[in-house]
Structures are given as C-alpha cells and as structure tokens.
N, C-alpha and C positions, 0 to 999 in steps of 0.2 A: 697592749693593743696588737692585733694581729692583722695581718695585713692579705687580701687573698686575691689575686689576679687570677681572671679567666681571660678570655680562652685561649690556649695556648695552640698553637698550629705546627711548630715546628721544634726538635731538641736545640738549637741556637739559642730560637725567643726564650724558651723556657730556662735554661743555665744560666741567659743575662738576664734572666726574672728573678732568680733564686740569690742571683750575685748582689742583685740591688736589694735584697731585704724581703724578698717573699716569703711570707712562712706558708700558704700555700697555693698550690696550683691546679688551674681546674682545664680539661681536655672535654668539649664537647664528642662523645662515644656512639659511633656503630647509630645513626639515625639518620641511613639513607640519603646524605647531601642537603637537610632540611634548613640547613644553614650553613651560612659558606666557612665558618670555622668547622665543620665536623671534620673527625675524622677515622676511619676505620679501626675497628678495635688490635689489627698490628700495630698500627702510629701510634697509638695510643699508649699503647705500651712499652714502645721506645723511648718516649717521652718522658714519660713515669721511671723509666730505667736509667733514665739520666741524672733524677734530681730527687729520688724517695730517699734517697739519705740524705738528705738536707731540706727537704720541706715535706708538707702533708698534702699527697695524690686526692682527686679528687674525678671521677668520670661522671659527666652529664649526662641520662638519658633522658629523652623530649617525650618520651614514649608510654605504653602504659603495659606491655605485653611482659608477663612474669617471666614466663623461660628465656625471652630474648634479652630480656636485661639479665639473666641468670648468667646466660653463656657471655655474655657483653664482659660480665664482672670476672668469671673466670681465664676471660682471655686479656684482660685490661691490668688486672692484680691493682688495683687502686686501693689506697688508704679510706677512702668514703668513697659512697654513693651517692649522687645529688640526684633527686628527681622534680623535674619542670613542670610537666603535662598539667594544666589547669584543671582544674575542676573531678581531681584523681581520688576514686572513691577511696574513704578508709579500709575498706574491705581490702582493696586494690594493695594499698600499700602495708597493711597489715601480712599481705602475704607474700610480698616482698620482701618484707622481714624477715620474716621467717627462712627465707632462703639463702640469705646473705650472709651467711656467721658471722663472720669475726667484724666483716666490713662495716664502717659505722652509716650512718643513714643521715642526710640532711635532706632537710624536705620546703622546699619555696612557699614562702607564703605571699599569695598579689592582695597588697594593699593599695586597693581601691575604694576604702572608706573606713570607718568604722565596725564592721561586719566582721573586716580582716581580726580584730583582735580576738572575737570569738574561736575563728578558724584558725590562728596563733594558738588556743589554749588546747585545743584537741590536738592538733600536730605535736607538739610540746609531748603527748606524753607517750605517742609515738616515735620520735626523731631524737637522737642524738644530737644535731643543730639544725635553728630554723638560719633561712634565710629571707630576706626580707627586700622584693623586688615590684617593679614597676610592669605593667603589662599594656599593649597593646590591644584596642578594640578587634573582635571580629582573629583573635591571634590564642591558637589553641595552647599557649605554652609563654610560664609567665617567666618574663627578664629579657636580654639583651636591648632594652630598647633604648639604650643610651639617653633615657628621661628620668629625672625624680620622681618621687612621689610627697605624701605627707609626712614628713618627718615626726611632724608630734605624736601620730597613730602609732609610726612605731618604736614610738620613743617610750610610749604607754606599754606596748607588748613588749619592749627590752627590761621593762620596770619591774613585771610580773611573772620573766620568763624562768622555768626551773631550768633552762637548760641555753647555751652558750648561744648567742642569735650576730650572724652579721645582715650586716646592712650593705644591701646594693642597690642599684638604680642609678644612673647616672653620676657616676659619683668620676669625680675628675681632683686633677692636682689643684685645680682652683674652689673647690667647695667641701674637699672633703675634712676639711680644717673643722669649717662652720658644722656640716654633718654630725660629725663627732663632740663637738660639745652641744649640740640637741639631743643626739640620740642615746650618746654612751653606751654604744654597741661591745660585743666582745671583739667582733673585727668587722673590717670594714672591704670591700669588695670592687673592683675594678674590671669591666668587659672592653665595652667601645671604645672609653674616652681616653683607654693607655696606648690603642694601638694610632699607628703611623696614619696623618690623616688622609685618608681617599682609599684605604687600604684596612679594610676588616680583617681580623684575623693577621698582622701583619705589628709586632709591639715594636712602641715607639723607646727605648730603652733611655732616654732622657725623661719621656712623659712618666715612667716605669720607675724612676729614680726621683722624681720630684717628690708622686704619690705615696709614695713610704717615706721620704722624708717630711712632707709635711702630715701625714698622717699621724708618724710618732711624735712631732711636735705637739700635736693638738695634743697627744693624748699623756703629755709630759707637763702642758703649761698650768701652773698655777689655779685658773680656771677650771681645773679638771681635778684636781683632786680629789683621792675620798671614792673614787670608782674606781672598781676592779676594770680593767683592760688589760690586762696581759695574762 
C-alpha cells in the first residue's frame, strides 16, 4: 500500500510527511493562487528538493495550457505530473504527453456515477496512474474537496484498471481503514483532512502519522489478503 499526501505548502510539512511514512508528495504548481495550497513553480521546487530522495514528486496543474504546464515541469523537476482540470480533452492531454518525457503522467478521474468507469478505461491507456477523486458542482477542477465519493464505482475501475489507480476524496485517519478494504487501491491519497484544522494547506503531523499507520494496517489485516498493494 502506498500511501500519497497532497498538498504540501511548505519544506517542514513535507520532511515531517516523508518522516511519517509518505511514499509520495503532491505540491499544488504555478496555477495563479487558484487555491490557497498553490504554489509557485520556485517553491515547488524546494520542496521537491527536499524529499525526491525519499519519496515520489508529484506537481498539480488545475490548468489545461500545454506550454504552461511544459515550463511549470521544467521548472518544478517533479517525478509525475497530476493533471485536475475537469472535463480535459483527450486531445489536450495526448499532447501533454508527448511533451513531458521521462515525467510520468497521472490523470483525475471525477467519480460522479457510473459514467466515471468508462472515462477510467480511456484515461488508463493514456496515464501512468489514474486517480480517483470527488468533485464539486459548478468547480472546473476535480478533488480537494475534502468529500467522498462512491466507493463501489471505484472499486469496479480498481478491478479492471491496467494501470496503478489511488484513491482520493475525503479520505481521513478515520475511514481510510474502511476505504481500503472496499476499494483495494494501489494507494490511497490524503489533501484536507491531514492538514491542521481551520488551516488549509497547513499538515497536521499527528493526523499525518495516524493515516499511514492506519492505512498500512488496513492494508496488512487479514481481511485484505490476496491484493497487491504495495
């Protein structure tokens, strides 16, 4: 089981992320202040400078613009590339691709019903990892919204998936036990509910330390055997 905390804001949060059992880290990238964890593709890159030898880099773009995320990546050096923007043509991300060499490519899928699994199997053979997030009405960019979704949807697209999928959406030290023997994700994903409460962007390094320990329990107990996670 692997374990992936976003968003990281600061090289402190991130070191006592890595210390507690993160295998990786995600830095919301270069998207204008669109969210109060962004941060500039210098930060970003300190960040990353702090802990790429010990976990797997990960920069966030919300965005949908080729060369801006092109330079975003060249100035970032991140291990993968996550991209948010809902509703992101394949075209769009097809040529992303192509620009990003070595960097590997994780791509959000908003499960919002049953529909999601179809847009799970296209993604798949595009992405390196899907992820699997909750989205906000009327909110051009799927995840942070510190809510679950349907578990069983993507517990269906974990079943079927050729390619390594975690699961995020509201997932805290208190459910992600349960998550994990529904979903049997390759990893399991943490934004809002690790960090400090009344403080976005801001990790709570006990809530930080819980969720990877009861994460890898779940994924150790008895109950779970017989699935690859790690």
């Amino acid at each position: 089981m692997k374990i992936q905390i976003y968003a990281l804001t600061s090289v402190a949060d991130a070191v006592d992320t890595v210390r507690a059992g993160a295998d990786l880290i995600g830095v919301v990238a270069d998207n204008d202040g669109l969210v109060v964890e962004d941060r500039t593709s210098a930060q970003a890159r300190e960040i990353f400078a702090a802990v790429e030898s010990q976990a797997l880099t990960i920069a966030l773009s919300l965005g949908t613009d080729v060369e801006r995320i092109a330079r975003m990546l060249d100035s970032t050096r991140p291990h993968i590339l996550h991209l948010a923007a809902r509703d992101l043509p394949t075209s769009v991300v097809e040529r992303i691709r192509a620009r990003i060499g070595a960097v590997k490519l994780m791509l959000a899928v908003l499960i919002d019903g049953p529909g999601a699994i179809e847009v799970a199997r296209e993604r798949a053979r595009i992405a390196d990892y899907l992820i699997l997030d909750s989205g906000a009405t009327g909110n051009p960019i799927t995840g942070a919204t510190g809510r679950p979704h349907d578990w069983n949807i993507s517990a269906r697209i974990v079943a079927e998936s050729s390619v390594p999928v975690v699961l995020a959406g509201g997932l805290s030290p208190d459910n992600v036990a349960e998550a994990i023997r529904v979903v049997r994700p390759w990893a399991v994903d943490s934004f809002t509910r690790t960090d400090r409460v009344g403080q976005r962007g801001v990790k709570d390094p006990a809530r930080v330390r819980a969720f990877v320990q009861n994460a890898r329990a779940a994924a150790l107990s008895p109950t779970e055997q017989g699935f690859t996670g790690s």
